[in-house]
C-alpha positions in Angstrom: 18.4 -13.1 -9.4 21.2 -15.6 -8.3 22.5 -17.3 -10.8 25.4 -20.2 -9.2 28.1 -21.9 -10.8 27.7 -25.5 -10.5 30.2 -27.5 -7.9 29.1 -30.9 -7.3 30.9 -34.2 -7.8 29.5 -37.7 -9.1 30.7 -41.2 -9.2 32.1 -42.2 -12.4 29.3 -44.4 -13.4 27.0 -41.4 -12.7 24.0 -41.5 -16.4 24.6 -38.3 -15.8 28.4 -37.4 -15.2 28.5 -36.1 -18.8 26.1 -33.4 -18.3 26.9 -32.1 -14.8 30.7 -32.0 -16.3 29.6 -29.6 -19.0 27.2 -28.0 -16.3 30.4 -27.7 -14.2 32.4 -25.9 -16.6 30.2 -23.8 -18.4 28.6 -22.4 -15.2 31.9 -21.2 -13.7 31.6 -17.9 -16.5 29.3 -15.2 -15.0 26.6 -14.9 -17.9 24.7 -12.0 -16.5 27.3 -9.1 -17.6 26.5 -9.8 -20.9 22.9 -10.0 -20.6 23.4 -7.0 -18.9 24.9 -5.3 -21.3 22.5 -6.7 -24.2 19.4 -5.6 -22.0 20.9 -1.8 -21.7 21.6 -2.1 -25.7 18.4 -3.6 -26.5 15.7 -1.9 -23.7 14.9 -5.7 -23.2 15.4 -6.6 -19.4 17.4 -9.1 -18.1 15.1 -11.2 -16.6 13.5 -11.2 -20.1 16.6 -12.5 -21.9 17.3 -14.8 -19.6 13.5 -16.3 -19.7 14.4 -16.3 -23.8 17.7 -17.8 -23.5 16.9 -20.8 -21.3 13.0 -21.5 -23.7 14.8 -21.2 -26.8 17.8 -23.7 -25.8 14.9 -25.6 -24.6 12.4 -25.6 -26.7 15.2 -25.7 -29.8 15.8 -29.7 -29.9 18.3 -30.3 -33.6 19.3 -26.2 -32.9 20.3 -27.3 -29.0 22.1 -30.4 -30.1 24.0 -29.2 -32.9 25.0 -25.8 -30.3 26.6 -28.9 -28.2 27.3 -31.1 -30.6 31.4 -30.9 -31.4 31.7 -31.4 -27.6 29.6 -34.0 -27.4 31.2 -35.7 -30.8 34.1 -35.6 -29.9 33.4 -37.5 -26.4 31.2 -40.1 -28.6 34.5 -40.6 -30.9 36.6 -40.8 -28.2 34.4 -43.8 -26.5 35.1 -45.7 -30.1 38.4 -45.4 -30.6 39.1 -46.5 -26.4 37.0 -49.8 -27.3 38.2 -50.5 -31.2 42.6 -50.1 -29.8 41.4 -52.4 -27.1 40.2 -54.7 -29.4 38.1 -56.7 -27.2 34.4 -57.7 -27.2 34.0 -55.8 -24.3 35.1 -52.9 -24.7 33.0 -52.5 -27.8 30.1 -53.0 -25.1 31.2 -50.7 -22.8 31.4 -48.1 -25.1 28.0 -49.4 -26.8 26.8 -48.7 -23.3 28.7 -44.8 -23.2 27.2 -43.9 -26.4 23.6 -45.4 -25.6 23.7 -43.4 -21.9 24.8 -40.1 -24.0 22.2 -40.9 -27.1 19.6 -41.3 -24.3 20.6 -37.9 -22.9 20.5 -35.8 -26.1 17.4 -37.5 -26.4 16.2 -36.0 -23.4 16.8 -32.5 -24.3 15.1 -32.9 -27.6 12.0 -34.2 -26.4 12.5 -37.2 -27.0 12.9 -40.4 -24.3 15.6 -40.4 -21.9 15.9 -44.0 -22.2 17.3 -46.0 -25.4 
């Protein structure tokens, strides 16, 4: 098994710029030492863990979100204060529009609709 980090780029405007980003630097770590290591501890093998890794992340919906949530937080927290120091109208939509894309995305990976 391969596994590859993620090297792409996106346009800014991209629904999905914020997850490739965090695809993009989370994927540059090799993951497999350690589940190499946890399968030679364990008698599990690694093809095993990874199969548990990837359907409990998936499968997890409030677990997964809270998991990426500070990240994820902190980006949402950062698109209000941008719009409330501009003080405009619209700025406060642009962000509206920001947290709706990212709401719509979390939604996604809980099973929920990917669209607000």
């Amino acid at each position: 098994m391969e596994l590859k980090p993620y090297r792409d780029s996106w346009p800014a405007d991209d629904r999905h710029a914020n997850f490739k980003a965090e695809v993009a630097c989370y994927s540059v770590a090799d993951p497999l030492p350690t589940l190499e290591n946890l399968s030679a501890g364990s008698g599990i093998p690694v093809e095993c863990l990874v199969r548990y890794v990837l359907v409990k992340w998936a499968a997890s919906g409030s677990e997964a979100l809270i998991a990426m949530g500070p990240i994820v937080f902190e980006q949402m927290r950062e698109h209000v204060r941008r719009a409330e120091a501009a003080g405009s109208d619209v700025a406060r939509v642009e962000a509206y529009e920001r947290l709706r894309s990212m709401i719509s995305w979390l939604g996604a990976g809980s099973g929920g609709s990917d669209s607000a």
